[in-house]
VEXLOLUM-815890 format. One record per residue (C-alpha): residue number from 1; residue in three letters; chain; x, y, z. Coordinates in pm, 1 decimal, padded with zeros to 6 digits. Layout:
% VEXLOLUM-815890
<pt resi="NUM" resn="ALA" chain="A" X="X" Y="Y" Z="Z"/>
...
***
This chain:
% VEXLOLUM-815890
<pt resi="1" resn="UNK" chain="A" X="00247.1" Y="01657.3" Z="-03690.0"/>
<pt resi="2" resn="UNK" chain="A" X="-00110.3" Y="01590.8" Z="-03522.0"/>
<pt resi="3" resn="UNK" chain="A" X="-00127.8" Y="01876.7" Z="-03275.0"/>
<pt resi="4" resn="UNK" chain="A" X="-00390.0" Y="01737.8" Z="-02922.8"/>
<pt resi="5" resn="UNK" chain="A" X="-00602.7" Y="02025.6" Z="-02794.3"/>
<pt resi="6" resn="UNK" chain="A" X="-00542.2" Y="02165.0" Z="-02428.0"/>
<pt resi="7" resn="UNK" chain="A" X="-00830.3" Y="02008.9" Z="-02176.0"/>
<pt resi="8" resn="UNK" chain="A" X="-01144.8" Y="02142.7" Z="-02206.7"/>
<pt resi="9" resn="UNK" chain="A" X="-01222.4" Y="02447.5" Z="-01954.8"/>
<pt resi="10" resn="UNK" chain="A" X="-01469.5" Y="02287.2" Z="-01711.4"/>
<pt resi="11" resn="UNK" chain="A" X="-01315.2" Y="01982.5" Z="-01714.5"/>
<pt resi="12" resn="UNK" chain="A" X="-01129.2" Y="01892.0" Z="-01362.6"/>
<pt resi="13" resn="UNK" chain="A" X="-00829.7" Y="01677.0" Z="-01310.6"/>
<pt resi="14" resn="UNK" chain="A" X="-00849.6" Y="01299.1" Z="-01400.3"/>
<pt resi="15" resn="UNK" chain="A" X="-00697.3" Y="01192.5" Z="-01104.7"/>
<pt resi="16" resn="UNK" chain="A" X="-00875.1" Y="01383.1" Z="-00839.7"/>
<pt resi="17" resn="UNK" chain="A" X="-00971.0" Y="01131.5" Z="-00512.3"/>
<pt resi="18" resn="UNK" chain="A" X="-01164.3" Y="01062.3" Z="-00381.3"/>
<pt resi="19" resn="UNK" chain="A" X="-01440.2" Y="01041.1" Z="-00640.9"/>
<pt resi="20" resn="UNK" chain="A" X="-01478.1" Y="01158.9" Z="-00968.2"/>
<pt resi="21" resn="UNK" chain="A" X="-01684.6" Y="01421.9" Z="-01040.6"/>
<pt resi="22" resn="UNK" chain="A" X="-01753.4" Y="01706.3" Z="-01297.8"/>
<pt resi="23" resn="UNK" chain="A" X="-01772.2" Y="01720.8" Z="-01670.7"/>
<pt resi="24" resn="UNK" chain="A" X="-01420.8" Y="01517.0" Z="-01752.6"/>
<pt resi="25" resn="UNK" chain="A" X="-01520.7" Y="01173.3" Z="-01910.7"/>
<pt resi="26" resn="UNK" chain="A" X="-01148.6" Y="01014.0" Z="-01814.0"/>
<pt resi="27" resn="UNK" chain="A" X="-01135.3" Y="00879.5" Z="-01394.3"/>
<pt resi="28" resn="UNK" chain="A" X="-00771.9" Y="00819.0" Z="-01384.2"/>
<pt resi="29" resn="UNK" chain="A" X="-00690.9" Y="00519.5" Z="-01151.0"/>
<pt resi="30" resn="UNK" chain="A" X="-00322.9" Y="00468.9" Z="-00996.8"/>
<pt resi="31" resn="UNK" chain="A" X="-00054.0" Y="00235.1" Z="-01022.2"/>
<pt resi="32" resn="UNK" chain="A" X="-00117.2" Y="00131.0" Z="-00660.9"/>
<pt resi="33" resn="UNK" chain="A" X="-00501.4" Y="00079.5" Z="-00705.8"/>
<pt resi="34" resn="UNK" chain="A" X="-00482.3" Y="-00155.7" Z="-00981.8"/>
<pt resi="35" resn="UNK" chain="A" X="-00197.2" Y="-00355.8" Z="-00823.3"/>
<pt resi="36" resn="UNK" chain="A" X="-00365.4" Y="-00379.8" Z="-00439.7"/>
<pt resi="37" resn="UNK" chain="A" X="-00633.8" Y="-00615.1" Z="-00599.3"/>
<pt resi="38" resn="UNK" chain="A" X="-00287.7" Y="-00862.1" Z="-00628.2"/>
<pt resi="39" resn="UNK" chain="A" X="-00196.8" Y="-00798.0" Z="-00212.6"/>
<pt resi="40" resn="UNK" chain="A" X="-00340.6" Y="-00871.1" Z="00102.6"/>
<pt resi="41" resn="UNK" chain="A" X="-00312.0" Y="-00658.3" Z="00409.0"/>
<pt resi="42" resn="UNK" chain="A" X="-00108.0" Y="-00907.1" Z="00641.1"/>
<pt resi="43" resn="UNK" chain="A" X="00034.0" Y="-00670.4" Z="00944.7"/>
<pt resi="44" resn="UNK" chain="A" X="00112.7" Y="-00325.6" Z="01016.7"/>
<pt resi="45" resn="UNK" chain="A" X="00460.1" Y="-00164.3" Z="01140.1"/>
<pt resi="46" resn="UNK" chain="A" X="00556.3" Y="00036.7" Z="01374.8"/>
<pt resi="47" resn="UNK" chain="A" X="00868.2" Y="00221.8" Z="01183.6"/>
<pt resi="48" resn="UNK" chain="A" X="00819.4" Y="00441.2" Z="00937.9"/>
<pt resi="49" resn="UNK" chain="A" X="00783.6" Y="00325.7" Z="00531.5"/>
<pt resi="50" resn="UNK" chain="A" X="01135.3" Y="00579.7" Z="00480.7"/>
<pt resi="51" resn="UNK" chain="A" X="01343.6" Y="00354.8" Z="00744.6"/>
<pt resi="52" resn="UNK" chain="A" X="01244.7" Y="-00011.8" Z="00600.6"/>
<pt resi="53" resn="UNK" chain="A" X="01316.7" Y="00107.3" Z="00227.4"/>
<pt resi="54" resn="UNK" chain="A" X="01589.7" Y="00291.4" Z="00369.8"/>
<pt resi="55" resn="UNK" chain="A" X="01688.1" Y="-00059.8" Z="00526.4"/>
<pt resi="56" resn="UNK" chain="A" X="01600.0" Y="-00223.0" Z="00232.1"/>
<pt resi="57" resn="UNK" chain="A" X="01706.9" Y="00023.8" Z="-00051.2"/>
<pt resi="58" resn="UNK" chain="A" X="01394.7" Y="00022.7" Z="-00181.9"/>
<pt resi="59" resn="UNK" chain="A" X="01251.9" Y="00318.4" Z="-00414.4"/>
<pt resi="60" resn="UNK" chain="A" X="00932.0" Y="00456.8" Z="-00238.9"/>
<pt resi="61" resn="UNK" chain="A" X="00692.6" Y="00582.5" Z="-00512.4"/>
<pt resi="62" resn="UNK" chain="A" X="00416.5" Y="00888.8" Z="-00418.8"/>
<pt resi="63" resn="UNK" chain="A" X="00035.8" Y="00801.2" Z="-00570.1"/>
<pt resi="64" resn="UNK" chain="A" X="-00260.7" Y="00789.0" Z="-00411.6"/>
<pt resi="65" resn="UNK" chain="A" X="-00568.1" Y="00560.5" Z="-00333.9"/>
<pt resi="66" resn="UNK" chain="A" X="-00932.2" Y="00613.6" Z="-00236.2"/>
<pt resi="67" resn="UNK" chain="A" X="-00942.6" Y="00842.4" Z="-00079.1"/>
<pt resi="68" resn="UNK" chain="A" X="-00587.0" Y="01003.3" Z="-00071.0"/>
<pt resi="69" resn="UNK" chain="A" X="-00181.7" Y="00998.1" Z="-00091.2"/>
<pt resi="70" resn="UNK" chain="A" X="-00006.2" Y="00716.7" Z="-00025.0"/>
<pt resi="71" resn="UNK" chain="A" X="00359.3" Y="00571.7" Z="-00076.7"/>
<pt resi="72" resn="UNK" chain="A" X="00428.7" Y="00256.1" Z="-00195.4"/>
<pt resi="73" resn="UNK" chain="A" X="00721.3" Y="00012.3" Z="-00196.7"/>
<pt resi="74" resn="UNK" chain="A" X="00681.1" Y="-00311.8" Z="-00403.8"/>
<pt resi="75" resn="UNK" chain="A" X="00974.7" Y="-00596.8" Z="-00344.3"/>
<pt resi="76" resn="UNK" chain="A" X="01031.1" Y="-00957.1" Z="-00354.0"/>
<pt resi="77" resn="UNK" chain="A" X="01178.8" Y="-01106.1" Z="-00100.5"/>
<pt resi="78" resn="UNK" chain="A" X="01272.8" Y="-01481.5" Z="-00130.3"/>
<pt resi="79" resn="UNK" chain="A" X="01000.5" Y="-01567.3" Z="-00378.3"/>
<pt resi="80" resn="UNK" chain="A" X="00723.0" Y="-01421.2" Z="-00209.0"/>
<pt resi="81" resn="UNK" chain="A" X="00582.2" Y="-01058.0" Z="-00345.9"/>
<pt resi="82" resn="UNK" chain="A" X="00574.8" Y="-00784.4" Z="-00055.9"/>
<pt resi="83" resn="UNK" chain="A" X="00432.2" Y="-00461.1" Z="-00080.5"/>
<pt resi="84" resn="UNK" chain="A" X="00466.5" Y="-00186.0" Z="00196.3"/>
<pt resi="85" resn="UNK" chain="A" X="00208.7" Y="00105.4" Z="00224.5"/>
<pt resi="86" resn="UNK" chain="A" X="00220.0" Y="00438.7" Z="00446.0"/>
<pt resi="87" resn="UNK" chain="A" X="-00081.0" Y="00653.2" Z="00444.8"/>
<pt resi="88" resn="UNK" chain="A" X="-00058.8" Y="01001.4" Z="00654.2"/>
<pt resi="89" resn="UNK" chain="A" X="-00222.8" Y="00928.9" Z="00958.4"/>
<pt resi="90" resn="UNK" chain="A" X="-00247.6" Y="00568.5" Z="00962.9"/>
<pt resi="91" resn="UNK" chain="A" X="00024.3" Y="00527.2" Z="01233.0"/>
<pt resi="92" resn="UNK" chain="A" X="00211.5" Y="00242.7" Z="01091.0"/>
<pt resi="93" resn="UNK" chain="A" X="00340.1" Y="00113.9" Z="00757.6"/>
<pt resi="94" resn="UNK" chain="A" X="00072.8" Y="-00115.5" Z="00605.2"/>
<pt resi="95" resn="UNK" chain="A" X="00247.7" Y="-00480.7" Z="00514.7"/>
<pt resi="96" resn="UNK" chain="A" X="00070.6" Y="-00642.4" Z="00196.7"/>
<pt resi="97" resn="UNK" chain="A" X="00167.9" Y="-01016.8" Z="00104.3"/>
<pt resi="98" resn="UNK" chain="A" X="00065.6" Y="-01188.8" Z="-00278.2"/>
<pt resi="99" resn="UNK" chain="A" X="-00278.6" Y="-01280.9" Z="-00230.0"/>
<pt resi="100" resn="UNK" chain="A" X="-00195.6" Y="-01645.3" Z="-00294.1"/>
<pt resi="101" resn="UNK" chain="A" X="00071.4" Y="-01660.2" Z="-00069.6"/>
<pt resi="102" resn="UNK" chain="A" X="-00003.8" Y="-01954.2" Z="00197.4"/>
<pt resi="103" resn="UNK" chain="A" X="00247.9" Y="-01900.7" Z="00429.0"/>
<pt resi="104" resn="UNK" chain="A" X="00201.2" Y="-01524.9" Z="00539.5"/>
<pt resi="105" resn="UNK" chain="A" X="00338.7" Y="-01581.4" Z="00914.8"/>
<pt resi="106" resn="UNK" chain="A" X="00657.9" Y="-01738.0" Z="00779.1"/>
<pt resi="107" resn="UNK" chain="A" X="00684.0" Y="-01447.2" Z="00515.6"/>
<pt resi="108" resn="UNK" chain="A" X="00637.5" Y="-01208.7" Z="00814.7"/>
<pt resi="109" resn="UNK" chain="A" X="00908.6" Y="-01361.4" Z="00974.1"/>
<pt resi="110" resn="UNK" chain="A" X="01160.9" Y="-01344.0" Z="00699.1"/>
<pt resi="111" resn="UNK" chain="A" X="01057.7" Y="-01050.9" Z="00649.1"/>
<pt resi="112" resn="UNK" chain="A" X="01155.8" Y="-00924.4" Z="01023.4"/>
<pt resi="113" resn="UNK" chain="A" X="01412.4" Y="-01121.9" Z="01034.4"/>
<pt resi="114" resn="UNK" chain="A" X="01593.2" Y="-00932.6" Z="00707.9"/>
<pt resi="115" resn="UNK" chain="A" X="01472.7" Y="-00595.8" Z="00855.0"/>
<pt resi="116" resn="UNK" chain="A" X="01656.2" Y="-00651.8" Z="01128.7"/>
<pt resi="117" resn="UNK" chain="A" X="01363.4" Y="-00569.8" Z="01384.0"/>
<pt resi="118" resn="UNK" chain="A" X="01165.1" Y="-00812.9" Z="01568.5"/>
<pt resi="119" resn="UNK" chain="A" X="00802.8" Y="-00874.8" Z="01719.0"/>
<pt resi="120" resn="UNK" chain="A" X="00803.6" Y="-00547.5" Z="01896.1"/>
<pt resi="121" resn="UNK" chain="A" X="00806.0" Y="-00400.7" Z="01593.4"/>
<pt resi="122" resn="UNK" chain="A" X="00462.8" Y="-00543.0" Z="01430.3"/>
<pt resi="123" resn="UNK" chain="A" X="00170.8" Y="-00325.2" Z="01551.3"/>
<pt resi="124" resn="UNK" chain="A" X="-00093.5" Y="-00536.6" Z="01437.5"/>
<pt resi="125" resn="UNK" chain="A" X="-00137.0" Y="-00893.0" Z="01214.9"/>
<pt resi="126" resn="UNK" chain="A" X="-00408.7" Y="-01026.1" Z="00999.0"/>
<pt resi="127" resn="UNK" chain="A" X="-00508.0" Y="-01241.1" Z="01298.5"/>
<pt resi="128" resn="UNK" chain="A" X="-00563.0" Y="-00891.7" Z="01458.5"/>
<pt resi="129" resn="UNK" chain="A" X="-00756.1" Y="-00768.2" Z="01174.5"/>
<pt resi="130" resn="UNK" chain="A" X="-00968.7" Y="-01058.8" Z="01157.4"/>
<pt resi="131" resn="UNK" chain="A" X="-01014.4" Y="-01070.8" Z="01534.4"/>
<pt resi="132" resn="UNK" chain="A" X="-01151.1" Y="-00706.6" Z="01505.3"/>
<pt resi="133" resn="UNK" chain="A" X="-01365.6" Y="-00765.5" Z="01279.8"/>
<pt resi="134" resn="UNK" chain="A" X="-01533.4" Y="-01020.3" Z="01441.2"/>
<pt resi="135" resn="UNK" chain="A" X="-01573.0" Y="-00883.1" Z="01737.0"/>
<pt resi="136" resn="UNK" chain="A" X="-01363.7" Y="-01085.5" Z="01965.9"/>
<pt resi="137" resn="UNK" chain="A" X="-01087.7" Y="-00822.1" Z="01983.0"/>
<pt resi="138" resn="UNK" chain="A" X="-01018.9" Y="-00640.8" Z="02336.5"/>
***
């Protein structure tokens, strides 16, 4: 049997946001970082991540992001690939869609519609987002 040394005294955890620094040579990344690069933020919600999985029965997995925790939900629904997000302090749960996904207001609203919840619900869209960002918001 090959017996693997304990870490090395100075070195500091691998998976320590938001940055890596210190004397470890491994950054550890997380399951949700490498998959977000497949998602696009599409709208926010006003519940709470635990009542749409709850809804849903989805499992809600704990990792974090740059530069903290977050929970994550991944699902299909339909044939489109949904992700939902809830960072402490955010407000909302985040709504991601499949980056190639055309459709994202008709996803939206199948979405809603198998939530049970409707417009009041959405705190924000990518229209928002976009809007903000170009100024022409409020």
């Amino acid at each position: 049997m090959v017996r693997v040394p304990g870490p090395e005294p100075g070195w500091q955890s691998a998976a320590v946001p938001p940055y890596h620094v210190g004397n470890n040579p491994v950054s550890q990344h997380s399951l949700w970082e490498a998959a977000s690069t497949l998602y696009r933020l599409v709208a926010g919600l006003r519940p709470p991540l635990e009542a749409l999985a709850a809804r849903l029965r989805l499992e809600v997995e704990h990792t974090w992001e740059d530069p903290g925790p977050v929970d994550v939900a991944l699902f299909r629904l339909r044939r489109t690939e949904f992700a939902f997000t809830w960072v402490p302090g955010k407000g909302c749960t985040f709504v991601w869609v499949d980056r190639h996904h055309q459709d994202v207001e008709g996803a939206l609203e199948i979405l809603l519609d198998v939530l049970g919840v409707g417009r009041e619900a959405v705190a924000f869209t990518e229209d928002d987002l976009k809007a903000e960002q170009s100024g022409t918001l409020g």
